[in-house]
N, C-alpha and C positions, 0 to 999 in steps of 0.2 A: 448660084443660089443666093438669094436675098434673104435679107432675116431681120425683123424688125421684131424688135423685143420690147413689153411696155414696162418700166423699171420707177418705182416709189421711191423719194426720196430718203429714206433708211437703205435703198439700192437692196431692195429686194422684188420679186417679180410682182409685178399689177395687174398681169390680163394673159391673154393666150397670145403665144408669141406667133407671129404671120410669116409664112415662107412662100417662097416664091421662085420657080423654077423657070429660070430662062435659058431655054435651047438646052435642058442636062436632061428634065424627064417631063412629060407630056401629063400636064395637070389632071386630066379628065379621067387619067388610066392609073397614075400613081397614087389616088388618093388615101390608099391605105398607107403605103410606105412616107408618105407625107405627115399622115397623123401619127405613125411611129416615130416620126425624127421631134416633131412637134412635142413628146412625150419626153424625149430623150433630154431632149431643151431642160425644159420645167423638171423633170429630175435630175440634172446636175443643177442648177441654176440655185435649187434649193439647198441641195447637197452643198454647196459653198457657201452657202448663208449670207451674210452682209459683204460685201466684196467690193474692192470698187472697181468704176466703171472700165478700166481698160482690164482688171481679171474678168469681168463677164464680159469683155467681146473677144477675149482669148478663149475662154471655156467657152462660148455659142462656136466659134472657127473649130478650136478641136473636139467639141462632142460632135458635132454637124462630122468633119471630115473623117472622124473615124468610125460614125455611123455608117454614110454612103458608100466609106470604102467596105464595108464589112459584108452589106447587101448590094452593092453593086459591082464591086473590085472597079472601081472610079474613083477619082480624086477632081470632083467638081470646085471651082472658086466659088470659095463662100466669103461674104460681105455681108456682116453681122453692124447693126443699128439698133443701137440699146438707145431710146427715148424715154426721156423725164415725163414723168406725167403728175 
């Protein structure tokens, strides 16, 4: 899983974060569980409030892996990409 997260100077969230699913689930079919994990982002991400950048690419890796594990019983590599904007 990819994750590109779009993060404001104050290092709080800017936009909807984009995920990206290579070879773990098939874009067209998981689009809900996608917009669930998407959800899951943005409420931890707010929940930690001002953070800095290497605590949000730790919380995007462990809310991500213990979302998919919880609905998938998987442990896909996630690679989380918090951009400055």
């Amino acid at each position: 899983m990819i994750v590109t997260v779009p993060i404001k100077k104050q290092h709080k969230l800017a936009g909807e974060p984009r995920i990206l699913s290579c070879g773990f689930l098939h874009m067209d079919s998981s689009e809900d569980l996608i917009n669930a994990a998407r959800d899951t982002v943005k409420r931890d991400l707010y929940c930690k409030g001002s953070v800095s950048s290497s605590q949000q690419h730790e919380t995007v890796r462990e809310t991500l892996r213990d979302f998919f594990y919880s609905e998938t019983l998987s442990r896909p590599v996630i690679l989380s990409n918090c951009v400055r904007v």
